[in-house]
C-alpha positions in Angstrom: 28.9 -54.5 11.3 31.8 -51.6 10.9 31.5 -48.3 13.2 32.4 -44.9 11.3 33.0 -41.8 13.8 30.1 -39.2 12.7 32.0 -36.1 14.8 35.0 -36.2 16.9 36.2 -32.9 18.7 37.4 -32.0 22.2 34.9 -28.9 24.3 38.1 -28.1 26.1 39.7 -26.0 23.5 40.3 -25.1 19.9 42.7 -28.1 18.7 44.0 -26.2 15.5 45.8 -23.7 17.6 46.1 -25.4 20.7 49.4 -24.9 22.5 49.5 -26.4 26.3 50.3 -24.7 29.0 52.7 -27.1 30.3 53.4 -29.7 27.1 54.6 -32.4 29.8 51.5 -31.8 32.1 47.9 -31.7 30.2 44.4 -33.2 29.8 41.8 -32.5 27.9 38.2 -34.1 27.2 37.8 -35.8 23.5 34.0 -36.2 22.4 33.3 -39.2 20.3 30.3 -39.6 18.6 30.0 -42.7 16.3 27.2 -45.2 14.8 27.0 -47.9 12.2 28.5 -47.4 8.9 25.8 -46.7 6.2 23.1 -46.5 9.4 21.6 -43.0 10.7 22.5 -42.7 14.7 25.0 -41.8 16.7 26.3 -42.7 20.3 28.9 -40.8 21.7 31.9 -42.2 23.7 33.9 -39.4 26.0 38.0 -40.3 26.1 40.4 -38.3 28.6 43.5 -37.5 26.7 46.7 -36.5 29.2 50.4 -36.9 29.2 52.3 -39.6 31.5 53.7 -36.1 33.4 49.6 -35.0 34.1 49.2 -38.7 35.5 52.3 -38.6 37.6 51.3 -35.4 39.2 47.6 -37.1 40.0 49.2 -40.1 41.3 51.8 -37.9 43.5 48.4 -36.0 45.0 45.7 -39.1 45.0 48.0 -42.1 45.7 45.8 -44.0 43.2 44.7 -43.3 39.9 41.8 -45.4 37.5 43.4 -45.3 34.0 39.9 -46.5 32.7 39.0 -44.2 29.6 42.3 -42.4 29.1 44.8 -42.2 26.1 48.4 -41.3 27.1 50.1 -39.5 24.4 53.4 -37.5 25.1 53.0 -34.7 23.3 49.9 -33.0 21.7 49.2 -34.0 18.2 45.6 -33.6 17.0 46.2 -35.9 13.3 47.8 -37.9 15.5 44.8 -38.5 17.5 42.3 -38.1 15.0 44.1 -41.6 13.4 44.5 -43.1 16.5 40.6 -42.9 16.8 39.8 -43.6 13.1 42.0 -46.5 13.7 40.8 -47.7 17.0 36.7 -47.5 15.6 38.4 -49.8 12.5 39.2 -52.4 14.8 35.6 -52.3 16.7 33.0 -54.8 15.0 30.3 -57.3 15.7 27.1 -58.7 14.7 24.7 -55.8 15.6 25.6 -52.0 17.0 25.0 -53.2 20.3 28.3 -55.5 20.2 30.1 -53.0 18.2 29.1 -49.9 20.7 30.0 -52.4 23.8 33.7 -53.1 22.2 33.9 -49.0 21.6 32.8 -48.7 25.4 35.8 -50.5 26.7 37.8 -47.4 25.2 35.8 -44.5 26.1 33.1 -43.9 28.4 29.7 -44.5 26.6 26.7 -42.4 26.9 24.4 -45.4 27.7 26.9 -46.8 30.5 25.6 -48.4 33.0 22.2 -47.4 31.4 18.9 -49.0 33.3 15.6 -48.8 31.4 12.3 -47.7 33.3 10.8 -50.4 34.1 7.2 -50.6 32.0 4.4 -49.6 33.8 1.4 -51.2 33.7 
């Protein structure tokens, strides 16, 4: 089973016109949503995009920093990004969505992390 990303955009700003603050120093949220190719559904998978100088600075303040969920890019560059995903959903498949959506989660954070059904009640 392939993956195919249904929607990809960021909440944090407008990436057609985009122009950071600081181009050294910036983050921003990027909103995955994908599902199987061909197949209705969707999941969505949540990536933090910064630059090495926006880790540096959290690292200086923190002392420690999780790089789980991150890409590290050095400048912005939206069709840059926008292939990096394409390409990194290209490279995710399996038997069944749930091993294709469990490769895509070690990448970005996935909706249904850590995800506990109720337990049924009878």
């Amino acid at each position: 089973m392939h993956a195919e990303i249904r929607y990809l955009h960021t909440p944090d700003m407008e990436p057609d016109t985009y122009v950071p603050d600081d181009p050294d120093r910036f983050l921003f949220l990027v909103q995955m949503l994908a599902g199987p190719v061909g197949e209705p559904g969707e999941e969505s998978f949540d990536f933090e995009v910064c630059t090495p100088g926006w880790l540096h600075q959290q690292v200086q303040q923190d002392g420690l920093r999780n790089g789980r969920h991150h890409v590290i890019v050095d400048t912005f560059d939206w069709p840059a990004l926008q292939t990096y995903f394409q390409n990194l959903v290209a490279t995710c498949t399996g038997a069944d969505w749930n091993e294709v959506s469990a490769k895509l989660a070690r990448y970005g954070r996935w909706e249904f992390e850590d995800y506990t059904p109720a337990p049924d009640k009878a």
